[in-house]
N, C-alpha and C positions, 0 to 999 in steps of 0.2 A: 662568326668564328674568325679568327685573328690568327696567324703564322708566326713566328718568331721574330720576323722583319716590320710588321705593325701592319702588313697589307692585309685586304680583305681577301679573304677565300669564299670566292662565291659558291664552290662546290662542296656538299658534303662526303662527296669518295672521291678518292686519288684516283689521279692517272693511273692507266696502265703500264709508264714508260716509268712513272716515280714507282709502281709494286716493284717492276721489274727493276731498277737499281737500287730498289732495299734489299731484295732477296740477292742481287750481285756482292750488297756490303757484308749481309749476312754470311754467304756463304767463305767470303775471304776471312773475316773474322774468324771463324769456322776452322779455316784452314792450317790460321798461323796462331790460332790459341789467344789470341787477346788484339783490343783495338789498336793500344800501343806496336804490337808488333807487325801485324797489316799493315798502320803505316806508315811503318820503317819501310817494310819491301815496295809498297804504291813510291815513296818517295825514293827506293834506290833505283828502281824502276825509270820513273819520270827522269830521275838523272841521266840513267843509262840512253835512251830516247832522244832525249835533248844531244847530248855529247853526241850520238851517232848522227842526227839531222846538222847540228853545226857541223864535223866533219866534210858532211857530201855537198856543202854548200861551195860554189867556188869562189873565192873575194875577189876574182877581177871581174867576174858578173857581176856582182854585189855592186861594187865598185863601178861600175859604168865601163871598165877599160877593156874589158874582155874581147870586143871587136872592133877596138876603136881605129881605125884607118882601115880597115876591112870593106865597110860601106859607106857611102856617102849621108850626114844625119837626115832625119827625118825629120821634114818639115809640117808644121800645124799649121792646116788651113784656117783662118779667122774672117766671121762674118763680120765686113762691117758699113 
């Protein structure tokens, strides 16, 4: 038996993590009346998600400057 990707599927039943995320696709499809419109919402969704994680990020942590003269750097010990 062959998957859609060409790999071999050594099992003849699915996981029980793959039933459990078909009945999740099911049940949203389900929800919002058609595939197309599921995912519209998964994708305004993931936007909304994304935009609130970039928000809470800081960019001078990002950036390394966040405590820069604060502490002394940190040095890597090297075996040699």
């Amino acid at each position: 038996m062959f998957s859609y990707l060409g790999t071999r599927n050594m099992s003849a039943q699915s996981s029980p993590e793959r039933d459990e995320l078909e009945w999740e696709l099911v049940e949203l499809i389900d929800a919002h009346g058609s595939e197309r419109a599921a995912l519209r919402v998964t994708y305004e969704t993931l936007k909304t998600v994304l935009a609130d994680a970039d928000r809470s990020v800081s960019r001078g942590f990002i950036r390394g400057v966040f405590s820069e003269g604060a502490r002394p750097p940190r040095e890597v010990a090297t075996d040699a």
